[in-house]
C-alpha positions in Angstrom: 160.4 -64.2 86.7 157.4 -65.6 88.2 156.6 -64.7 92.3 156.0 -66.4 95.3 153.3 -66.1 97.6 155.0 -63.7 99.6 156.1 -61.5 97.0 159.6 -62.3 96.5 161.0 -63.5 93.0 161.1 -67.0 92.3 164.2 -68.4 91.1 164.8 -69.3 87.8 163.7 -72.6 86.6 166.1 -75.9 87.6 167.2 -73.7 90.4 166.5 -74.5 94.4 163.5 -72.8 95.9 163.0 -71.2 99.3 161.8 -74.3 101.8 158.8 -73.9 103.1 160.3 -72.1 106.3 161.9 -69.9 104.9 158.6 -68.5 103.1 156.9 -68.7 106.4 159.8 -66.3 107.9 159.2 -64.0 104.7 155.5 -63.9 105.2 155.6 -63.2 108.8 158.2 -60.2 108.7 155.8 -58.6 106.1 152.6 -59.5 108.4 154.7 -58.0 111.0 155.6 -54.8 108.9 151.9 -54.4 108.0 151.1 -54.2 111.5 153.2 -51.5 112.3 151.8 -49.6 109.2 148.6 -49.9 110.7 149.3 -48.9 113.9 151.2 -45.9 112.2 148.2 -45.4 110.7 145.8 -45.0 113.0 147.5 -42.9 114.9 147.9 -40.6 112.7 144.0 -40.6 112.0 143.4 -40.3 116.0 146.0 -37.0 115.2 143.1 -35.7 112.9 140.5 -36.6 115.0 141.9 -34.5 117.4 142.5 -31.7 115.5 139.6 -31.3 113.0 136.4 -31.1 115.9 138.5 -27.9 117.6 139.5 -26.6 114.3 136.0 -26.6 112.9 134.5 -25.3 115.9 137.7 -21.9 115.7 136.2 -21.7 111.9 132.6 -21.7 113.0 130.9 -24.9 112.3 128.1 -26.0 114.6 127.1 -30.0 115.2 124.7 -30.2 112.1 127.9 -28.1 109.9 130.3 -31.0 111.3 127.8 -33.5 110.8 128.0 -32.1 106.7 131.6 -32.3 107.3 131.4 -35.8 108.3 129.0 -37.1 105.5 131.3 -35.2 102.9 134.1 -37.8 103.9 131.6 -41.1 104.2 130.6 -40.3 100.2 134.0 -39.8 98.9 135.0 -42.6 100.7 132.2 -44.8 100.0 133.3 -44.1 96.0 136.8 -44.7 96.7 136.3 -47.9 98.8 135.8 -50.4 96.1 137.7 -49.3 93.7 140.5 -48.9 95.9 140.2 -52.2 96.6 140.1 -53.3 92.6 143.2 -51.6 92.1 145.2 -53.8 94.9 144.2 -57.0 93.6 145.0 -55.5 89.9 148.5 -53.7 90.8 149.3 -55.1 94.2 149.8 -54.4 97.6 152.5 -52.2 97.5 151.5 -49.8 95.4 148.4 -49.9 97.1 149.5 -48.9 100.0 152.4 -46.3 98.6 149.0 -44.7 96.6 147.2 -44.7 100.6 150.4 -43.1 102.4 151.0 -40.2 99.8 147.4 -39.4 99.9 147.3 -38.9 103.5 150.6 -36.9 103.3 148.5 -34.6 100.5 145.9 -34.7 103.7 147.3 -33.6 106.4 149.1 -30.8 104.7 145.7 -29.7 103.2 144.7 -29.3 107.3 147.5 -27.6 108.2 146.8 -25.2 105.9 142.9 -24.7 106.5 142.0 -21.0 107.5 138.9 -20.9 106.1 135.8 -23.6 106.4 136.0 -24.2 102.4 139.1 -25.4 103.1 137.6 -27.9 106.0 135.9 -29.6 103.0 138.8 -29.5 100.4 141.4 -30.9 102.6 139.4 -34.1 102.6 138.9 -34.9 98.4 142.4 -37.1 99.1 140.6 -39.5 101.7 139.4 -41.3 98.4 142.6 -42.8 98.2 143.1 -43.1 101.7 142.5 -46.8 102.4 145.6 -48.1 104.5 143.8 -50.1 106.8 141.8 -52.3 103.8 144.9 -52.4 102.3 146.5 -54.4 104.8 143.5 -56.5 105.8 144.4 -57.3 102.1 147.7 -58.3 102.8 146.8 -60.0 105.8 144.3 -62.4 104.4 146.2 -63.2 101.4 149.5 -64.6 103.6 147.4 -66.0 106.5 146.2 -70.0 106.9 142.5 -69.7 106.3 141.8 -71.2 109.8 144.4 -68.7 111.2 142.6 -65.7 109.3 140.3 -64.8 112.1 142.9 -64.3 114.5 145.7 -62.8 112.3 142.9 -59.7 111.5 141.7 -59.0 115.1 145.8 -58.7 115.5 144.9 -55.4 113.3 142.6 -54.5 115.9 145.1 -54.7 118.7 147.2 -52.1 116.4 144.1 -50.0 116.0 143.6 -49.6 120.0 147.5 -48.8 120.0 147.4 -46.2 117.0 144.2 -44.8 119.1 145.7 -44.9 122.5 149.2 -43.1 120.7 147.1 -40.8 118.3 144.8 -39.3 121.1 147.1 -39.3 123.4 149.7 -37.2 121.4 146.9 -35.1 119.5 145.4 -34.1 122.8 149.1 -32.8 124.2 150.3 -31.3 120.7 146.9 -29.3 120.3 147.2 -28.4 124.0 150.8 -27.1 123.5 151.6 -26.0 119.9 148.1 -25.7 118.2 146.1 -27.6 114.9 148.6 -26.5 112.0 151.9 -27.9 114.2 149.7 -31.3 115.1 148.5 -31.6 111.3 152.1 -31.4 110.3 153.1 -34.2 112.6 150.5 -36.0 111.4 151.6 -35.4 107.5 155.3 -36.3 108.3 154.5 -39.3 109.7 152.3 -40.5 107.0 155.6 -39.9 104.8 157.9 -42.7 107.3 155.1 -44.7 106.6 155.8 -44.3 102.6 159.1 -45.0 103.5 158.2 -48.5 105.3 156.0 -49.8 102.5 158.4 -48.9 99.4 160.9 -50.6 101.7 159.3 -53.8 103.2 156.0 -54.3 101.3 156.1 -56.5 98.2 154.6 -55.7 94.9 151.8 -58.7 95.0 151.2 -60.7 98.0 148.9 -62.9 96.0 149.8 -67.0 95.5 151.6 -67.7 92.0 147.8 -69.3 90.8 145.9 -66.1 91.8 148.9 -63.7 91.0 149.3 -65.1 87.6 145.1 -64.5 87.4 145.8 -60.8 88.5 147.7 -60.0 85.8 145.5 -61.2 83.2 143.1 -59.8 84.5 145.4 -56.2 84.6 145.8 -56.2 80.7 142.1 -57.2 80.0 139.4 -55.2 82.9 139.5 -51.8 84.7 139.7 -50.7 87.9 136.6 -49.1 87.5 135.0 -52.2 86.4 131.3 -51.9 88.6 130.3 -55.4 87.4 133.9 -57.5 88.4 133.1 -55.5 92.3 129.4 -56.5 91.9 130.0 -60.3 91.0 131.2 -61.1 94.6 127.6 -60.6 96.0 126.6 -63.7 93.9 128.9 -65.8 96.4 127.2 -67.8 98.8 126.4 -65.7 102.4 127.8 -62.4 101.0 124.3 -60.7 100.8 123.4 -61.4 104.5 126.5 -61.1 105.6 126.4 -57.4 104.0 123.0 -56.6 105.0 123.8 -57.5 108.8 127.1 -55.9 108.5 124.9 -52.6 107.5 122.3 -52.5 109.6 123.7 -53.7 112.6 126.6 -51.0 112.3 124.8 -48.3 111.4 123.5 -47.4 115.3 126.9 -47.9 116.9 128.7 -45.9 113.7 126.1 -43.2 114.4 127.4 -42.8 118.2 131.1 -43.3 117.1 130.6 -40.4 114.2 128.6 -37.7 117.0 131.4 -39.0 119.6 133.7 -36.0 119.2 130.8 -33.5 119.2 129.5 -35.4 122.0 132.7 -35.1 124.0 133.0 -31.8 123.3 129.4 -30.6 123.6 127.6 -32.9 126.2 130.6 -34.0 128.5 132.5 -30.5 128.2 135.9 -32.2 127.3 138.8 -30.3 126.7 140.9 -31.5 123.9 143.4 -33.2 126.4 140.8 -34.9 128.6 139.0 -35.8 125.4 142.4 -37.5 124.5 142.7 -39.3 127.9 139.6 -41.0 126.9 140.5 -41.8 123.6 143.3 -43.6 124.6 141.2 -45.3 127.2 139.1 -46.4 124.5 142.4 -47.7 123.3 143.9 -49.9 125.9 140.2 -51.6 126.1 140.4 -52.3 122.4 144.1 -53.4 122.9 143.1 -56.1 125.6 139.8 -57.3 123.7 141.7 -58.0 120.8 144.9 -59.3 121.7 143.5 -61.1 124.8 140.2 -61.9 124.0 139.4 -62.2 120.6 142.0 -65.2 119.8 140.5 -67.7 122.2 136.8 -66.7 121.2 137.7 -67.7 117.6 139.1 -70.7 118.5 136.7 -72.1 120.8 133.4 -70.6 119.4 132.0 -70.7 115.5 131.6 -67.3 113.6 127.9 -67.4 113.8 127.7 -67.7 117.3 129.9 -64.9 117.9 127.9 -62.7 115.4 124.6 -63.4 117.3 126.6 -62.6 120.6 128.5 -59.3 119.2 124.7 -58.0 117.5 123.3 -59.1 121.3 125.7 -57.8 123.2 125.6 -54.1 121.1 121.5 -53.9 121.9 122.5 -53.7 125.0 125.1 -51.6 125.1 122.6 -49.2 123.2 120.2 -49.2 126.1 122.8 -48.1 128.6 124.0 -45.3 126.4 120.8 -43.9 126.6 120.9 -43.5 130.3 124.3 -42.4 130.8 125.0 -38.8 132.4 128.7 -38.6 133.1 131.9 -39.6 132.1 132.2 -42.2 134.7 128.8 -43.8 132.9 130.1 -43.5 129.7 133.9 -45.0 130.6 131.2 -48.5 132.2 129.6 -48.9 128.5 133.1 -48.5 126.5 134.1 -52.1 127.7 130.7 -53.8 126.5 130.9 -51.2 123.2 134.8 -52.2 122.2 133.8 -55.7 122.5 130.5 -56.0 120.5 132.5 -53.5 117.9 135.4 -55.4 117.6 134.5 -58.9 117.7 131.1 -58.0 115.0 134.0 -56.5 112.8 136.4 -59.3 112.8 134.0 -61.7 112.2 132.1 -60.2 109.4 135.8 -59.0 107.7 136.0 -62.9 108.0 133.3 -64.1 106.7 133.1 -62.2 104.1 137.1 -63.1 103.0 136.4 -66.6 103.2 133.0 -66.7 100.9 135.4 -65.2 97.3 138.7 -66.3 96.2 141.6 -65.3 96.9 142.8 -63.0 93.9 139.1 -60.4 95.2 140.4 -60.6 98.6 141.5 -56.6 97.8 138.3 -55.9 96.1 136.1 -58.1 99.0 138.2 -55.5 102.0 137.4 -52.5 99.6 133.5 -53.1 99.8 134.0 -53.7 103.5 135.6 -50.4 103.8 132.6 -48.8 102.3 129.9 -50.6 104.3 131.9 -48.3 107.1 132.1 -45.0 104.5 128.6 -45.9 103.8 127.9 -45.6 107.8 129.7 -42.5 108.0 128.1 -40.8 105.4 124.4 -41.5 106.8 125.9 -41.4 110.5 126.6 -37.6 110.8 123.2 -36.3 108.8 120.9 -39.0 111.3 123.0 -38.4 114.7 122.9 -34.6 114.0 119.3 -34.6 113.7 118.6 -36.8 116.3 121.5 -35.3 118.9 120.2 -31.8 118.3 116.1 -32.4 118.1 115.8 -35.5 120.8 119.3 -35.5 122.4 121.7 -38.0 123.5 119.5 -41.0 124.5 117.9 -41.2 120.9 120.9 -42.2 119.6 121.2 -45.2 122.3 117.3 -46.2 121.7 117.8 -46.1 118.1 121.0 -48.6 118.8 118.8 -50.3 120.9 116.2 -51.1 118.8 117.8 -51.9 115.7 120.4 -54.3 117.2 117.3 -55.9 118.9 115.9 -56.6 115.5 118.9 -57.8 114.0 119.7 -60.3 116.7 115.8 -61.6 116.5 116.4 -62.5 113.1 119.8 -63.7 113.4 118.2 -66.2 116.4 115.7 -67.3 114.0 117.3 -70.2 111.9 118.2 -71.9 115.4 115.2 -71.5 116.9 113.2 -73.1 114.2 116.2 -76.1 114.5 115.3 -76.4 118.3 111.7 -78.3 117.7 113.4 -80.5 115.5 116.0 -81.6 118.0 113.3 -82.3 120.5 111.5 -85.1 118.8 
């Protein structure tokens, strides 16, 4: 029994298909369903975030401690990414994403547990499975039009600034009310509905019958932990640039986002509730960039353009962080900040799907994913330094600067074009 491109057995041959609209129903209800497994998601990670910086603080971690903390979860993840990615175009989505949800169930009941600041760093070994979000970029790429693609992932965005606005939001008040071991069991029994969603909704391979029936000879002949087959895709045209941009153009803005909870709690004296009223601000921001915003952008504008504008657009955003005093400062530079972050996401996610075929679309999200761990992991170690040795307006200047930089060179190609034009 071969599959369609949505998953579903074909029928045998001689027998009637599906018509096209019928698949086109099927791949939208599973587009849909990953949606709401993403939004699950990331509110359940907003859950943690709201738990582990209070938690660690009770167990007597300082910001450079955190900052360890932090970096622990960047290098197991930055491990994890690719291969993680490997295995869904190997094995498929839904086993994939079953693998994700039971590790974060293993996760949050490793929190809920933690007494002891050995235990901070053990509770996190599972977050090298923990790859949801890839997982359905995955899914998303492989069932979406490629001219469509854009859009259908910054729709992902629009269910991160929900899972952030719900996770905050709920974190903040469960903290507030019932303490970090209730709040990390929340968090671990909704991880397990989201199980239940995937094994029920999620098809084994979301690949086309070509790349499908590519998959799984490639299952019986290569590993997952095959470095060269996750190497290869740098060869494709654009990857390396896009990679190298996508690096060093997030590592300033993933520094602030890594210090933010220390910053919050240290610099702006939040408590955890306030600190989840801004969260979910952060949220509903994100929510109208994305599902607002970010379709007519794509439509009307190329991706290069907007990568120029979203690199631009951060610089700036840089230099007013490092002037900011208050929370009312700090609430003016999160619309700028959610816009440059999502719309330099997207697009990169994009353009990095479109350069390799469709059957390393799994393995392509995977190294994304890592670009971020890899962020993470040098983030807390370089903000930590810099929060506690220069303070808060390094780690704007440093965002500053390097975005600066990237947008120079990104300017370049067109502005050696202009002359040209003008003869």
């Amino acid at each position: 029994m071969r599959r369609a491109a949505g998953g579903e057995e074909e029928a045998p041959p001689g027998a009637p298909g599906p018509s096209p609209e019928e698949e086109q129903r099927k791949k939208a209800t599973v587009i849909h369903v990953v949606y709401l497994i993403a939004a699950l998601d990331i509110t359940w990670m907003f859950l943690q975030f709201s738990v582990t910086p209070y938690l660690a603080k009770k167990l007597g971690f300082d910001t450079l401690w955190f900052g360890y903390l932090q970096t622990t979860v960047g290098v197991i993840q930055l491990i994890g990414g690719p291969m993680f990615g490997r295995f869904a175009d190997l094995f498929g989505a839904r086993l994939a994403l079953s693998l994700s949800c039971s590790a974060t169930i293993v996760f949050f009941l490793l929190l809920a547990i933690a007494n002891h600041p050995a235990m901070l760093f053990i509770h996190k070994l599972p977050t090298i499975f923990m790859h949801v979000l890839p997982a359905c970029q995955m899914v998303v790429a492989d069932l979406s039009e490629p001219e469509n693609c854009a859009d259908a992932l910054s729709k992902l965005g629009l269910c991160f600034g929900i899972g952030m606005i719900t996770g905050s939001t709920l974190g903040g008040h469960l903290i507030t009310r019932y303490g970090e071991t209730f709040t990390a069991c929340v968090g671990a029994a909704g991880s397990a509905f989201s199980l239940l969603l995937v094994l029920k909704f999620i098809p084994k391979t979301t690949k086309t019958q070509a790349a499908a029936a590519d998959t799984h000879s490639e299952n019986t002949n290569k590993s997952v932990f095959n470095v060269g087959e996750i190497t290869r895709l740098m060869k494709f045209p654009g990857v390396v640039r896009t990679f190298a941009v996508k690096i060093v153009a997030g590592l300033p803005s993933g520094i602030f986002q890594v210090m933010f909870s220390i910053i919050a709690l240290d610099f702006f004296k939040l408590q955890p509730e306030q600190n989840g009223y801004l969260m979910a601000y952060f949220g509903i921001v994100n929510m109208f960039i994305q599902g607002g915003v970010m379709g007519p952008l794509t439509a009307r504008f190329t991706e290069n353009y907007l990568l120029v504008l979203s690199v631009g657009v951060a610089s700036l955003v840089g230099l007013a962080q490092a002037y900011m005093q208050n929370v009312f400062q700090l609430c003016l530079t999160i619309v700028p900040m959610m816009f440059s972050l999502s719309v330099f996401n997207v697009i990169t996610d994009t353009m990095l799907t479109k350069s390799v075929p469709s059957t390393d679309t799994g393995t392509m999200m995977g190294l994304c994913a890592s670009v971020q761990s890899l962020l993470r992991t040098v983030g807390p170690t370089v903000g930590g330094f810099l929060y506690v040795n220069y303070g808060l307006p390094s780690i704007g200047l440093t965002q500053f600067v390097v975005n600066t930089a990237v947008f120079a060179y990104l300017l370049r190609p067109h502005l050696k074009k202009t002359p040209e034009r003008r003869e």
